[in-house]
One Martini backbone bead per residue (centre of mass of N, CA, C, O) as a GRO file, in nm:
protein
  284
    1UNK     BB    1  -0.031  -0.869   1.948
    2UNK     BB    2  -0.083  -0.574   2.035
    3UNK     BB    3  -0.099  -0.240   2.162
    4UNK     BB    4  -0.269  -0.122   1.900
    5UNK     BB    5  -0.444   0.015   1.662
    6UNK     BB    6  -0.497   0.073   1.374
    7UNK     BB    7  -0.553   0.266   1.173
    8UNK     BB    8  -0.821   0.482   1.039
    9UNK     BB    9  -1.019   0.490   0.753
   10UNK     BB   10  -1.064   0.731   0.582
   11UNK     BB   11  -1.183   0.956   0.339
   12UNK     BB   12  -1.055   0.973   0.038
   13UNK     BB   13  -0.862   1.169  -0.267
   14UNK     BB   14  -0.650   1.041  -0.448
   15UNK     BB   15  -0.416   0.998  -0.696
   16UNK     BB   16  -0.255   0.964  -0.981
   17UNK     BB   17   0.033   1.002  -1.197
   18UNK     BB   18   0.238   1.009  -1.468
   19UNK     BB   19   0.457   0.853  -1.309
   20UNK     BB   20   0.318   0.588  -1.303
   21UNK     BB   21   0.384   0.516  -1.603
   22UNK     BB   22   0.662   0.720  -1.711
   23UNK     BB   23   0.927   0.746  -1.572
   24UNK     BB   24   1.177   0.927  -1.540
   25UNK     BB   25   1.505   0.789  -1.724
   26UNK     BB   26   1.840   0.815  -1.737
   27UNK     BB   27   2.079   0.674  -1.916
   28UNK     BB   28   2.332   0.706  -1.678
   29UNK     BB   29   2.121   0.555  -1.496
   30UNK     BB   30   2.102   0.274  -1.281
   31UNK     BB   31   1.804   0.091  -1.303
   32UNK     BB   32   1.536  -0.072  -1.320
   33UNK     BB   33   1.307  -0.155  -1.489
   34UNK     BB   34   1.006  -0.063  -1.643
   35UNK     BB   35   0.678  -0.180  -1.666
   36UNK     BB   36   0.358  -0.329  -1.756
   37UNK     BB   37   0.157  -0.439  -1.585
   38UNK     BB   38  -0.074  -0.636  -1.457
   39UNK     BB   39  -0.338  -0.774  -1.363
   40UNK     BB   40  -0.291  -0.768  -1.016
   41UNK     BB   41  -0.123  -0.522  -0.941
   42UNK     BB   42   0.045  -0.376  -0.742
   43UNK     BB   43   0.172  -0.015  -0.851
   44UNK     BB   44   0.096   0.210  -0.600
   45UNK     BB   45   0.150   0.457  -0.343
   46UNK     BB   46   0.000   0.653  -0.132
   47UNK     BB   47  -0.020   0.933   0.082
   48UNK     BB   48  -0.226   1.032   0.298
   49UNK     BB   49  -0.178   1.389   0.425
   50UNK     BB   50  -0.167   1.671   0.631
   51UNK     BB   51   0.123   1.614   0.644
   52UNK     BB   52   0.420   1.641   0.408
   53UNK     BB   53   0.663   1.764   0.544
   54UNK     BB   54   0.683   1.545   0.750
   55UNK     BB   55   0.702   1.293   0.617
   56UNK     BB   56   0.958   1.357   0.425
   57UNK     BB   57   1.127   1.370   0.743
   58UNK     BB   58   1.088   1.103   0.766
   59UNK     BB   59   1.113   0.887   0.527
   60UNK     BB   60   1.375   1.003   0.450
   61UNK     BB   61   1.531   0.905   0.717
   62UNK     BB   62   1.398   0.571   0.715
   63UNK     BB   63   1.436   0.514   0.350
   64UNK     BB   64   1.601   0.728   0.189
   65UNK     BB   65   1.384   0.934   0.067
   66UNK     BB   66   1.295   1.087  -0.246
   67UNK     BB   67   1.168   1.430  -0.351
   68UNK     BB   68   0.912   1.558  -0.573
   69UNK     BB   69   0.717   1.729  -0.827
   70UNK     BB   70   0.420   1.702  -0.941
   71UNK     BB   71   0.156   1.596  -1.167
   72UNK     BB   72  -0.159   1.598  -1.067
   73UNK     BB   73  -0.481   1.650  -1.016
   74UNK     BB   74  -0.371   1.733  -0.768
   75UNK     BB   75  -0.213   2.020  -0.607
   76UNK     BB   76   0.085   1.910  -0.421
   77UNK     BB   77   0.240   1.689  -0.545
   78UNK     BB   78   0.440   1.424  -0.436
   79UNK     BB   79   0.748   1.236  -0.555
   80UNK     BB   80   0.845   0.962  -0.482
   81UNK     BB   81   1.205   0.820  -0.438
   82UNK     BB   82   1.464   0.499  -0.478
   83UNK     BB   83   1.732   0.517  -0.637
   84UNK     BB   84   1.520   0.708  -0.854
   85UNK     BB   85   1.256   0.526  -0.829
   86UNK     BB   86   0.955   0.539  -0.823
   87UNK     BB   87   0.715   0.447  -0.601
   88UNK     BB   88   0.554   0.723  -0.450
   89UNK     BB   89   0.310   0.950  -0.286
   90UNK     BB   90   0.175   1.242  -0.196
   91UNK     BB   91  -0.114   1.383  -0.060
   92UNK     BB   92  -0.370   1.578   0.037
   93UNK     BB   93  -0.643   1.609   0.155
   94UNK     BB   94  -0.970   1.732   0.079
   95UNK     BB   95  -1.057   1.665   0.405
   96UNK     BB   96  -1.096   1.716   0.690
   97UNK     BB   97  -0.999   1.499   0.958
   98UNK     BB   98  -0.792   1.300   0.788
   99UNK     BB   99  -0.632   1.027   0.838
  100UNK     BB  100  -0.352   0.882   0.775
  101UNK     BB  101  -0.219   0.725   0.491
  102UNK     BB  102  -0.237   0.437   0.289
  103UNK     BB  103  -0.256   0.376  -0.102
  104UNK     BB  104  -0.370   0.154  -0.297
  105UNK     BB  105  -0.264   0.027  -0.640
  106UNK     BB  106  -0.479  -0.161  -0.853
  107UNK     BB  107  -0.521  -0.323  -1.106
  108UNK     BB  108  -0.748  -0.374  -1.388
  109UNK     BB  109  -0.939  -0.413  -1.648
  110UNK     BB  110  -1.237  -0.250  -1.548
  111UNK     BB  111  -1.282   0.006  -1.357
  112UNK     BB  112  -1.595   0.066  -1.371
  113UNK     BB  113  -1.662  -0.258  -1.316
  114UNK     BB  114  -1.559  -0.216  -1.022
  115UNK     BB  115  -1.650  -0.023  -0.915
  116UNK     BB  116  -1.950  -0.112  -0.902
  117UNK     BB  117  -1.884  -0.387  -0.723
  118UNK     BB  118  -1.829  -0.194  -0.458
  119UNK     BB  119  -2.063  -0.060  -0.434
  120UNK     BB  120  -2.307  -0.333  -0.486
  121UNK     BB  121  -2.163  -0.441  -0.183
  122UNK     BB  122  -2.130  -0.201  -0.004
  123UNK     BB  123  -1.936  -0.010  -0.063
  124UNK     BB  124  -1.726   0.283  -0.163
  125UNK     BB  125  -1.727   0.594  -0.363
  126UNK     BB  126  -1.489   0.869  -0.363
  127UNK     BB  127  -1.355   0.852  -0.700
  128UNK     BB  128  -1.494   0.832  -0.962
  129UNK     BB  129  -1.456   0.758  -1.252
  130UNK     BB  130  -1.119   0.874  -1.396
  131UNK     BB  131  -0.917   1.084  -1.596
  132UNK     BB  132  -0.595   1.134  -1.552
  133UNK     BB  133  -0.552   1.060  -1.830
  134UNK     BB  134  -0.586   0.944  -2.138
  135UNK     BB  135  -0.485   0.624  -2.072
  136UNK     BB  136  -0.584   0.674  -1.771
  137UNK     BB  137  -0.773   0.486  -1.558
  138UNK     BB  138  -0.941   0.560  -1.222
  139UNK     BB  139  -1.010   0.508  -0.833
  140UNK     BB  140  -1.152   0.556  -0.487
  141UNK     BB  141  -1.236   0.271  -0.272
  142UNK     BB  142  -1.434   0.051  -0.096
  143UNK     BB  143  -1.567  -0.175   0.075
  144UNK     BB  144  -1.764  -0.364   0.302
  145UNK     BB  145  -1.490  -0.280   0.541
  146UNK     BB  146  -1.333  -0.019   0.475
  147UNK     BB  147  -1.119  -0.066   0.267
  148UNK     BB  148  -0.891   0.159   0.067
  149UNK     BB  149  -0.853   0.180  -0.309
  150UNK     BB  150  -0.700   0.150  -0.592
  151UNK     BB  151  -0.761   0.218  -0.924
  152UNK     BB  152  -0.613   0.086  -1.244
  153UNK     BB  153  -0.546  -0.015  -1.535
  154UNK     BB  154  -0.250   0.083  -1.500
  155UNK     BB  155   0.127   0.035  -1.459
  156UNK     BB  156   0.416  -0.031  -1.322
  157UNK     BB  157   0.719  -0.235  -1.329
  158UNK     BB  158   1.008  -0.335  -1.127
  159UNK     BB  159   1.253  -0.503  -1.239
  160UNK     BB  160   1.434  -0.711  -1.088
  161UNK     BB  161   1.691  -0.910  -0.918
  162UNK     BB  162   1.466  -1.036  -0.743
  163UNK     BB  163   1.415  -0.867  -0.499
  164UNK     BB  164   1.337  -0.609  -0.345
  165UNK     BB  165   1.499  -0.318  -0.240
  166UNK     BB  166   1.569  -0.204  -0.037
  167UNK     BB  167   1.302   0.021   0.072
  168UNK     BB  168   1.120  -0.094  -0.077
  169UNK     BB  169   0.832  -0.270  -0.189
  170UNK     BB  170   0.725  -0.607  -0.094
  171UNK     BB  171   0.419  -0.598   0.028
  172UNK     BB  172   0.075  -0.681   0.077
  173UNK     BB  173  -0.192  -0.673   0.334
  174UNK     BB  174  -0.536  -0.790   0.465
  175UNK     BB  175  -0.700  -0.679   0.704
  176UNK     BB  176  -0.936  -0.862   0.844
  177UNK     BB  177  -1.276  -0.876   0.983
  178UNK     BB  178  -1.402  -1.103   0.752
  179UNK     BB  179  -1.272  -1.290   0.530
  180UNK     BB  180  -1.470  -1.469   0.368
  181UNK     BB  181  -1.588  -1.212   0.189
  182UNK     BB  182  -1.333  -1.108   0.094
  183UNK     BB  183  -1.246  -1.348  -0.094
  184UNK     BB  184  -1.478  -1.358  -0.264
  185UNK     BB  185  -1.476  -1.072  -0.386
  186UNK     BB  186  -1.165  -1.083  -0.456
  187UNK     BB  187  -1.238  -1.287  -0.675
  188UNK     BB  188  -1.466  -1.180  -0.878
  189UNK     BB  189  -1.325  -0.847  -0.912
  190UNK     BB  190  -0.955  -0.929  -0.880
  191UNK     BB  191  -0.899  -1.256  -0.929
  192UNK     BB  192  -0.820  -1.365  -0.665
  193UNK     BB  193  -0.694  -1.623  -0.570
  194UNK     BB  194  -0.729  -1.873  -0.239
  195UNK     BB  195  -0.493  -1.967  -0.011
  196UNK     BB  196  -0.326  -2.163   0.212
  197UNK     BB  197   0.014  -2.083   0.379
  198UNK     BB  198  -0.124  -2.096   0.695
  199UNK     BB  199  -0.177  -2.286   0.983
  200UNK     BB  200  -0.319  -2.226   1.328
  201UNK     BB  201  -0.385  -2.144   1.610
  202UNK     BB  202  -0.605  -1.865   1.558
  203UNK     BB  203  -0.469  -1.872   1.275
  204UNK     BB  204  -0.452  -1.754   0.932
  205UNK     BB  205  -0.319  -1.765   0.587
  206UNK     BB  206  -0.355  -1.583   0.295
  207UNK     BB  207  -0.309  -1.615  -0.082
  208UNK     BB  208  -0.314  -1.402  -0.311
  209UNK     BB  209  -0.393  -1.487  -0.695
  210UNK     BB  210  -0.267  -1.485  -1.013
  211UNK     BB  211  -0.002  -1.585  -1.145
  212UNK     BB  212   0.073  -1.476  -0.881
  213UNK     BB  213   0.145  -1.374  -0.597
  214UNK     BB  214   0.006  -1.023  -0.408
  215UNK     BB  215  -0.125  -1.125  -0.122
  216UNK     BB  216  -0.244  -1.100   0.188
  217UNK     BB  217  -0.458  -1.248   0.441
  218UNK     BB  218  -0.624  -1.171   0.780
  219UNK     BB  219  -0.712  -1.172   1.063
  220UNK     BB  220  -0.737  -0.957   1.316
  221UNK     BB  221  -0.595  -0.858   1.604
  222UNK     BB  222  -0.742  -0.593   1.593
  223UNK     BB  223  -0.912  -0.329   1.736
  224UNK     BB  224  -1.180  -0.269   1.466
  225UNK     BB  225  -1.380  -0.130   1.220
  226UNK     BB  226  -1.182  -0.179   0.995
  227UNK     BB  227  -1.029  -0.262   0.696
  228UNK     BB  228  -0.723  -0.323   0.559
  229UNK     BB  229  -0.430  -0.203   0.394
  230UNK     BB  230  -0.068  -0.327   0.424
  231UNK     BB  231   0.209  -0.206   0.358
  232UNK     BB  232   0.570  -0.310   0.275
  233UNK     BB  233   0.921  -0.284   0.369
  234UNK     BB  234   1.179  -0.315   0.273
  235UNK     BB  235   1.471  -0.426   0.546
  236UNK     BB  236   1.734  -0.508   0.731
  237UNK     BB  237   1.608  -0.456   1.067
  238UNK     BB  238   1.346  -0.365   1.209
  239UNK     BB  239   1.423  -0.283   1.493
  240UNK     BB  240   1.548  -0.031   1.405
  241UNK     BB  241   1.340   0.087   1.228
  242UNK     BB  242   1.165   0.126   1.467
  243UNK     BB  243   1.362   0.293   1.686
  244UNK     BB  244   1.342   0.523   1.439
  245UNK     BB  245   1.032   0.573   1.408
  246UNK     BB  246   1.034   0.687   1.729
  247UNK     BB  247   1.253   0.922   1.680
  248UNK     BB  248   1.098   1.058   1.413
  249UNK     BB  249   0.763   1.022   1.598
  250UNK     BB  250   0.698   0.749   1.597
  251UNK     BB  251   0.493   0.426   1.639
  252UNK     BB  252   0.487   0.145   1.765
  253UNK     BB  253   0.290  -0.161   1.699
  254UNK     BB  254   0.489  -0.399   1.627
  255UNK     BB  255   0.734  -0.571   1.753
  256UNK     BB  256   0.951  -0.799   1.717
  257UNK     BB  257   0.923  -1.152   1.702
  258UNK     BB  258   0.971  -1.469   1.725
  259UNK     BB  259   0.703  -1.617   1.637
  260UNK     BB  260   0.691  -1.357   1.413
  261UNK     BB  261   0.885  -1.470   1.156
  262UNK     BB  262   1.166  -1.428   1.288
  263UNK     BB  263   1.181  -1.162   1.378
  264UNK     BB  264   1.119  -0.959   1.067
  265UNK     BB  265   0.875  -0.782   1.222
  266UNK     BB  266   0.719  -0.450   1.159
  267UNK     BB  267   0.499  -0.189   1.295
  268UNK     BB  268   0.434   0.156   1.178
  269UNK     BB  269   0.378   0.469   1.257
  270UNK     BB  270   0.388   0.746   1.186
  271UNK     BB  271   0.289   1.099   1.312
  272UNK     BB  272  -0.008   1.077   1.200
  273UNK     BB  273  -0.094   0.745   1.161
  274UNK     BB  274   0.036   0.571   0.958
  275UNK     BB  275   0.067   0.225   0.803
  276UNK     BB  276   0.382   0.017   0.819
  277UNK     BB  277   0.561  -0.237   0.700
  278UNK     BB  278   0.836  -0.402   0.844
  279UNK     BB  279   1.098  -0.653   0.620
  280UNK     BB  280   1.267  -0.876   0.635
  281UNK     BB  281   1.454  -1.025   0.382
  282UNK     BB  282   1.434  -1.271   0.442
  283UNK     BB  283   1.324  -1.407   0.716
  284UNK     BB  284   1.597  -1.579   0.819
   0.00000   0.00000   0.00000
């Protein structure tokens, strides 16, 4: 299905910033509500990069994404933001030689309790729990195939009228090497419910639900060690932004095909080598 496989996850250390909870808004400026996520909503995406000048020189250009300086628990953390709203953040890695990636924070009811069954399932814990500031506790784990995750208490939701708007986050997929212990897992420690909502030879497509679907599940169909969590940004050409992604500096790893979604998908590793999907919405 692809021409080369995902990054391979190393060791995260990333936090999430004080604007992950209450990005600051200026009454002048018309923007989507921010309000407080419920449990089991991805909130915050950071990208851990040893390259941040690079990347925003990549993704401002890419997403017409615009950043500033953040004040996160690391130091030199970089608050990305789309049409003036947080988005996600940039941040180097504590160890050298770590894989550029993106790190995706879904909500949990009890960090500590999360933390402990990612452990305890044969995970590790890169990070935490730890307080980064007063009412937010965060973790840095992976599971036990090795993708990579931020736990968050808490987190804010961009409320849209429809779907978010193009450049924005649209969605995040689960591709593992084993879905079976996978999907049993994330129903015990992250409620997610999961049901089929594609089925053809050879592939199955779950989907992750608490109130509402929130992610999706399927085989990787690409040679890894490690599975991962790929998050999607709404774009309105995909094959446009992916040939953008190459002039950029960045990589195709699967261009639009006719078959996949009707040609509506994208994937692009960025100059480091973090891994995007690209998604016109709707599909058709």
């Amino acid at each position: 299905m692809s021409p080369g496989p995902l990054a391979i996850p190393s060791v995260i250390a990333a936090l999430i910033v004080a604007a992950v909870i209450s990005p600051a808004v200026t009454a002048r400026e018309q923007r989507p509500a921010v309000v407080r996520a419920s449990t089991g909503e991805f909130v915050w995406h950071d990208l851990v990069t040893p390259n941040p000048s690079t990347a925003r020189t990549f993704y401002g250009a890419l997403f017409g994404w615009t950043f500033e300086e953040g004040s996160g628990v690391d130091p030199g953390y970089t608050i990305i933001r789309q049409g003036g709203v947080p988005v996600g953040g940039i941040v180097r890695p504590r160890q050298e030689n770590v894989v550029a990636q993106w790190l995706s924070y879904v909500t949990v009811e009890n960090v500590d309790r999360a933390t402990k069954a990612f452990r305890a399932s044969g995970g590790t814990v890169y990070r935490g729990p730890l307080d980064a500031r007063k009412d937010l506790r965060v973790a840095v784990v992976a599971d036990a195939q090795g993708a990579a995750l931020g736990l968050a208490n808490r987190g804010p939701r961009i409320e849209e009228q429809g779907p978010p708007a193009v450049n924005r986050w649209l969605w995040i997929e689960y591709v593992a090497r084993d879905p079976s212990p996978a999907l049993t897992f994330f129903d015990e420690v992250l409620g997610f419910k999961n049901e089929i909502s594609d089925k053809r030879e050879g592939f199955t497509y779950y989907l992750l639900s608490t109130d509402r679907p929130r992610a999706g599940l399927f085989r990787t169909p690409w040679e890894r060690e490690t599975s991962a969590w790929l998050p999607y940004v709404r774009v309105e050409d995909p094959a446009a932004s992916a040939a953008r992604a190459v002039q950029l500096g960045g990589q195709i790893l699967l261009s639009p095909r006719a078959e996949v979604r009707n040609a509506s998908l994208a994937i692009v590793l960025d100059p480091d080598g973090a891994a995007v999907a690209l998604q016109r919405f709707p599909f058709k």
